[in-house]
C-alpha positions as CSV (number, residue, x, y, z in Angstrom):
1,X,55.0,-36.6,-11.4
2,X,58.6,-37.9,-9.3
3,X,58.6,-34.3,-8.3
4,X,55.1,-34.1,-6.8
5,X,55.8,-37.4,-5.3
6,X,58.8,-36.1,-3.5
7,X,57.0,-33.6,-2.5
8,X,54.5,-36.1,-0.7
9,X,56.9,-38.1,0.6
10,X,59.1,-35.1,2.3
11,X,55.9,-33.7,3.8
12,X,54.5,-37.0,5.1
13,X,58.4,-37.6,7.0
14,X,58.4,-34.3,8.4
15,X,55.0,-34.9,10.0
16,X,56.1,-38.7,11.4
17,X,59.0,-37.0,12.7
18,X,57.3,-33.8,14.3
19,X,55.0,-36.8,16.0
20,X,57.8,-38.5,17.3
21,X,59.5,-35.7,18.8
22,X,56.4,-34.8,20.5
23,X,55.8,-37.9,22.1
24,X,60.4,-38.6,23.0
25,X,59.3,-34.9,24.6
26,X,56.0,-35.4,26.1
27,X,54.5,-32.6,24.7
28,X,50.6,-32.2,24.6
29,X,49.7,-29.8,22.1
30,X,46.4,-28.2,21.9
31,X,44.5,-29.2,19.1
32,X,45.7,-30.9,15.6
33,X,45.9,-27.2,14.4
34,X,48.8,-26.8,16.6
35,X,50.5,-30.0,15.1
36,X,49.5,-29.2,11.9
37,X,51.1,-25.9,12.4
38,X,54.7,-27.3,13.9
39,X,54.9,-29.7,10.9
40,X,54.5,-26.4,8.2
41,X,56.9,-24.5,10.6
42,X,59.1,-27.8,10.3
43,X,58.5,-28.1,6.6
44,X,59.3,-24.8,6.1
45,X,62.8,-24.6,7.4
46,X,64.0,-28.1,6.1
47,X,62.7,-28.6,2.8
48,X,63.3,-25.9,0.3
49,X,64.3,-27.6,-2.8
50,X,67.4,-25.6,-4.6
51,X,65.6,-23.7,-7.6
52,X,62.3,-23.5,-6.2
53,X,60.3,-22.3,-4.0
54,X,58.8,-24.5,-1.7
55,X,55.4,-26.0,-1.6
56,X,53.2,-26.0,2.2
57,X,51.3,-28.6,2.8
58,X,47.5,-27.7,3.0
59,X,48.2,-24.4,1.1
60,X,47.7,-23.6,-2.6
61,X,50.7,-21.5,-4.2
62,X,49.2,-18.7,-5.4
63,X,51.8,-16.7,-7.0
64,X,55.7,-16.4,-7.0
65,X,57.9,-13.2,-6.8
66,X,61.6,-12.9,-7.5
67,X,62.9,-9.4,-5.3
68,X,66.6,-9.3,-5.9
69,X,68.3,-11.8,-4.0
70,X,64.8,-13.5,-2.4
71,X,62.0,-14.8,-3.1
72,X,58.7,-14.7,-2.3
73,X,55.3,-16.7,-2.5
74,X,52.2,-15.6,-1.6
75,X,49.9,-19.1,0.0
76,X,46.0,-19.6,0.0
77,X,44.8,-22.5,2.7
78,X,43.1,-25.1,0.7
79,X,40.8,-25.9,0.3
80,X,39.1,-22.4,0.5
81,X,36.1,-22.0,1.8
82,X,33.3,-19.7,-0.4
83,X,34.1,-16.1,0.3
84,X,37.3,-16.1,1.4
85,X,40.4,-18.1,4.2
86,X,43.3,-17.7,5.9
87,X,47.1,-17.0,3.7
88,X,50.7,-16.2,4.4
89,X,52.9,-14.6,2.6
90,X,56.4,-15.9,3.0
91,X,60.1,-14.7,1.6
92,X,63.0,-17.0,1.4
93,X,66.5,-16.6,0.9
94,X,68.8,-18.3,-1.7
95,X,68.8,-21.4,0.5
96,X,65.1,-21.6,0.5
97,X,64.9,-20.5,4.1
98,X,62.0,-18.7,5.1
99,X,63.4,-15.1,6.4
100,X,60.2,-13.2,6.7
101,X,56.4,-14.2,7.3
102,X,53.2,-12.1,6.9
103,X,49.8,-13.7,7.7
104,X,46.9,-12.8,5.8
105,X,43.7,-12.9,4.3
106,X,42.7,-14.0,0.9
107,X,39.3,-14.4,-1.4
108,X,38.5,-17.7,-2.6
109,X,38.6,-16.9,-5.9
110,X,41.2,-14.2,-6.2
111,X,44.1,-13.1,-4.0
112,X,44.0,-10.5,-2.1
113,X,47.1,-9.5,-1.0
114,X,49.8,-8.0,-3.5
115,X,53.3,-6.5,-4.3
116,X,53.7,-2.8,-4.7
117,X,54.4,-3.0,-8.7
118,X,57.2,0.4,-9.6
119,X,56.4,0.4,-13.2
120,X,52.5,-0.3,-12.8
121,X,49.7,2.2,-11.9
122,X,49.7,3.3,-8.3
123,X,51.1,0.0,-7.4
124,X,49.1,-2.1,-9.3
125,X,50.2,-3.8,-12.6
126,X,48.6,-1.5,-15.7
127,X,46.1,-3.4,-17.8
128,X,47.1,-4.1,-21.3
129,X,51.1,-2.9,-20.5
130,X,53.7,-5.0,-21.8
131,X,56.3,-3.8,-19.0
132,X,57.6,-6.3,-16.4
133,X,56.5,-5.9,-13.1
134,X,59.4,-4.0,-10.8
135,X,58.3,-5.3,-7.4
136,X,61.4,-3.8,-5.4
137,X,63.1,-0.2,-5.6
138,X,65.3,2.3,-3.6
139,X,62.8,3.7,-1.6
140,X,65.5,5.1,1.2
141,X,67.9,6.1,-1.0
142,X,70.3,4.2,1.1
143,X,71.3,1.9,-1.7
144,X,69.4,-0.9,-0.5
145,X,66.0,-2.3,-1.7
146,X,62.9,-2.7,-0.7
147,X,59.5,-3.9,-1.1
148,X,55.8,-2.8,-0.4
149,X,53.4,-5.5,0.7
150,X,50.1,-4.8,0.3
151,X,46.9,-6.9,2.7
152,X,43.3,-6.6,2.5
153,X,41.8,-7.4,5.7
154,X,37.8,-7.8,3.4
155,X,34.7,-6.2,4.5
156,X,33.0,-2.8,2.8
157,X,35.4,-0.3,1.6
158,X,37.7,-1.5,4.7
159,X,40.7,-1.9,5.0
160,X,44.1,-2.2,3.4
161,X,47.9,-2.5,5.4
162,X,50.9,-1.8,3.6
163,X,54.2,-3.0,5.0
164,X,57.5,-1.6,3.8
165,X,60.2,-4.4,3.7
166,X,64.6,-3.8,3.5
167,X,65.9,-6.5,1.7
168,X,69.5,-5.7,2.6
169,X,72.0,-8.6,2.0
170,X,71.5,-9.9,5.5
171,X,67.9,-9.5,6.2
172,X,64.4,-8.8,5.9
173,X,63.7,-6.1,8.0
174,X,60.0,-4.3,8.1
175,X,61.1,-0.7,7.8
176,X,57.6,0.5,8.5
177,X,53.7,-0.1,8.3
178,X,50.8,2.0,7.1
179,X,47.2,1.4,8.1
180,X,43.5,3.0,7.8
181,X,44.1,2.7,3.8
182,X,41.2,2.3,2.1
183,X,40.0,-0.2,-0.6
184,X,42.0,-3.2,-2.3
185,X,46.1,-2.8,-2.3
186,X,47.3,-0.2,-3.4
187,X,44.2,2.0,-4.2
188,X,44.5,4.6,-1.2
189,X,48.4,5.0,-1.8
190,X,50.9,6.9,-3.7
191,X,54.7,6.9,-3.9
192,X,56.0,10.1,-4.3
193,X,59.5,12.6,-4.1
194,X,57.8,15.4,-2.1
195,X,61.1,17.0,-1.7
196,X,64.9,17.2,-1.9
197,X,65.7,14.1,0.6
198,X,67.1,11.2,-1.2
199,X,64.6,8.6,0.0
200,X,60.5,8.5,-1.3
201,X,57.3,9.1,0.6
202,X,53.7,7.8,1.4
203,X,50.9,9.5,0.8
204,X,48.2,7.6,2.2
205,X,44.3,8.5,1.4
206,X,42.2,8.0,4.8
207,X,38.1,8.0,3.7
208,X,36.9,9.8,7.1
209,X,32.4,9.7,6.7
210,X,30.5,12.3,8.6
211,X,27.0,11.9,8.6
212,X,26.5,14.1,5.5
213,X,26.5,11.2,2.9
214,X,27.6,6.9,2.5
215,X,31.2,6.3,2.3
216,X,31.6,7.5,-1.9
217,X,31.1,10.8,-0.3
218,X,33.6,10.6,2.5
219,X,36.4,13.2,3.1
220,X,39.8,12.4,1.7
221,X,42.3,12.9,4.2
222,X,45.8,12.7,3.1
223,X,48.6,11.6,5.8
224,X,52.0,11.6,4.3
225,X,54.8,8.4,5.9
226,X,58.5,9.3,5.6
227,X,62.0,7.8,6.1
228,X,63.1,9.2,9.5
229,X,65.7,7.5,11.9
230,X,65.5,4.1,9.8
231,X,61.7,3.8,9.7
232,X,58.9,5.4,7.7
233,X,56.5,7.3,10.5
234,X,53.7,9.7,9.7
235,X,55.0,12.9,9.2
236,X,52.7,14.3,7.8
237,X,53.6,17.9,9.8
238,X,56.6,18.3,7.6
239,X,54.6,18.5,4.3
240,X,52.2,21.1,4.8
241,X,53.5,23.1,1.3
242,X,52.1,20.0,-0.5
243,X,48.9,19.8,1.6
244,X,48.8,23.6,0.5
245,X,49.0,22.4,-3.3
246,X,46.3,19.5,-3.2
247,X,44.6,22.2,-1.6
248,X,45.1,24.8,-4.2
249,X,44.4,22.2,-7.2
250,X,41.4,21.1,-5.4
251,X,39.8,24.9,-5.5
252,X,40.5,24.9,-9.0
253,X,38.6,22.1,-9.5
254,X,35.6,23.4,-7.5
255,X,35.5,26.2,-10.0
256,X,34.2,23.9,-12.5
257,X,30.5,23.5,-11.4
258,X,30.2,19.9,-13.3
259,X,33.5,18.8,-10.8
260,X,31.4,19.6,-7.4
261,X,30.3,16.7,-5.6
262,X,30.3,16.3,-1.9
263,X,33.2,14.1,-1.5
264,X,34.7,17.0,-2.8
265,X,33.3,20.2,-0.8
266,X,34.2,17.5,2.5
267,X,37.7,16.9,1.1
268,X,38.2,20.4,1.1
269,X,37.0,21.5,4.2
270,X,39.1,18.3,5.9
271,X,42.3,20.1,4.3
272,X,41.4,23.5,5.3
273,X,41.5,21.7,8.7
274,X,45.0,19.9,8.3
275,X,46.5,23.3,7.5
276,X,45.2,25.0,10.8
277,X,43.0,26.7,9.0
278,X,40.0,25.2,10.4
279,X,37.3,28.3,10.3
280,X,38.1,28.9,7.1
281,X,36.9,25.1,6.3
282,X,34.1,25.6,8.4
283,X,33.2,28.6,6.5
284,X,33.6,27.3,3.0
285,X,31.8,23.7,3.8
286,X,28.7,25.5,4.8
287,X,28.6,28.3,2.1
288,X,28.4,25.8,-0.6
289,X,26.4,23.2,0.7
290,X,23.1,24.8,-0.4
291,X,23.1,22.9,-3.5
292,X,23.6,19.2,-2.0
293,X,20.3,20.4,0.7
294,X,17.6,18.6,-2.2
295,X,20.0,15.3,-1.6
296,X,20.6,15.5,2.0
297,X,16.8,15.6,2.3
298,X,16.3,12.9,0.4
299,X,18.7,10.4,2.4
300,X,16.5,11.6,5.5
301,X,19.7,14.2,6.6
302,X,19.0,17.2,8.5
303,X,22.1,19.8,6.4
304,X,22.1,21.3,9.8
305,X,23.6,18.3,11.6
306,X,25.4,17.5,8.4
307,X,27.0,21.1,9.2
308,X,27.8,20.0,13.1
309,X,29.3,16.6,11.5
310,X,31.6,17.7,9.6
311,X,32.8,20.6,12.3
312,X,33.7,17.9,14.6
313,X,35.2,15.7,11.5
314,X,37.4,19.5,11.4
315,X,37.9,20.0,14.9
316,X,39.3,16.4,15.1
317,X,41.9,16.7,12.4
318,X,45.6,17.6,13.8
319,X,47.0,20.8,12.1
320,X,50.4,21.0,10.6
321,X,52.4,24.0,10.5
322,X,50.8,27.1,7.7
323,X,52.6,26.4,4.5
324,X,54.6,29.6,3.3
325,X,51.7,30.2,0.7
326,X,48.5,29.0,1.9
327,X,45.8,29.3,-0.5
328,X,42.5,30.6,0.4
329,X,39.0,30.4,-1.8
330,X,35.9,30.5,-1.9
């Protein structure tokens, strides 16, 4: 109870003495959301209590994350409206001082944005496991750690930033961001080794929707971020031998005739088209599309412009460089 009291009493000074600075300085602010947001900047770089991390006045403290030598707290505004209100997500050093900010977006009744978990299941921590969450890792290979954070921006299907965070002795630095995911963090990304560099990639899966079906049958598009000149870019260009292998395992699966669905023939075609191979995805998308006609026809789709849809969806795609062994089906 003392604690929550000192608490109180900190956060009540801070704002007396934002007040009176503004008035000794004559400054008009805008609104009361501009005071109220130069008293949590205040409170934010004076009051971190050794041993824990700090409380903001008119947020909720959602959870708590220890990544090496920071912290980290992910905030909810309170109180929240129905659906969903406004967050941050803040990371403090060993002093308590806030080093690095991320605004966000959060649901009412759950959180919405998240840590990239290393010993979860694509990111997220894996029901019923026992293992401790491993929210930072050598993603560079430069000996330093780092951190994914993960924010859901809401709406339908739509849409999910990851930022990649260094957490070198000195700093927070944001090494790189990755946008266009799709669903709730970390659904639509994978970290992988796709080759013999020290330092880990992104592969990022990008729903693209032709007119051919709702968004469960959209195209996955892969794009793959590296670690290039001290930042992860898309370079996606450099990977076409993997693109050639999801490719390859993708065919494979088309073989099975209880596998075929049109997410999948549009996936397919989309990867033909990343590997430059673009008439060839042309030719396969519309030489298997006879069976899907009955469902086309049923959603009110003409299969000839769901043809002409997903040509432009094709035509659109850049092309990276053949791989050595490009694989070729029917």
């Amino acid at each position: 109870m003392q604690k929550g009291e000192n608490v109180i009493s900190i956060a009540l000074a801070a704002v007396v003495v934002v007040t009176i600075l503004a008035i000794q300085r004559r400054w008009n602010p805008a609104s009361l959301k501009d005071v109220a947001s130069s008293a949590e900047d205040y409170i934010l770089n004076t009051t971190g209590m050794q041993g824990d991390v700090p409380n903001i006045p008119g947020y909720e403290k959602l959870r708590t994350y220890r990544l090496d030598r920071y912290r980290a707290a992910l905030y909810r505004r309170s109180p929240a409206p129905l659906v969903f209100t406004t967050g941050c997500f803040v990371v403090y050093n060993r002093d308590n001082q806030p080093v690095f900010r991320l605004e966000t977006l959060e649901g009412s009744k759950d959180p919405w944005t998240a840590l990239y978990d290393f010993a979860g299941r694509r990111g997220l921590p894996a029901a019923g496991s026992h293992a401790r969450s491993e929210y930072t890792h050598n993603l560079t290979g430069n000996h330093t750690l780092d951190a994914v954070v993960g924010q859901y921006s809401g709406g339908d299907h739509c849409c999910t930033l990851a930022t990649v965070l260094e957490l070198s002795e000195d700093a927070v630095t944001v090494l790189g961001r990755i946008d266009g995911l799709d669903g709730m963090p970390f659904e639509g990304l994978e970290v992988r080794k796709l080759d013999k560099n020290p330092s880990y990639e992104f592969v990022a899966h990008r729903p693209y929707m032709t007119g051919c079906g709702p968004h469960t049958d959209a195209a996955d598009v892969l794009a793959i971020f590296a670690y290039v000149n001290g930042r992860y870019g898309e370079q996606t260009a450099r990977f076409a031998d993997y693109l050639g292998s999801v490719l390859h395992q993708n065919l494979a699966k088309w073989k099975q005739e209880r596998a075929r669905t049109l997410e999948l023939l549009q996936t397919i075609a989309a990867t033909y088209g990343e590997l430059g191979q673009k008439d060839e995805g042309k030719r396969f998308f519309a030489l298997n599309l006879n069976p899907f006609v009955p469902v086309l026809k049923e959603r009110g789709v003409d299969p000839n412009a769901c043809i002409e849809e997903l040509e432009n969806l094709v035509d659109r795609l850049p092309s990276v460089a053949q791989p050595s062994a490009a694989p070729v089906g029917q």
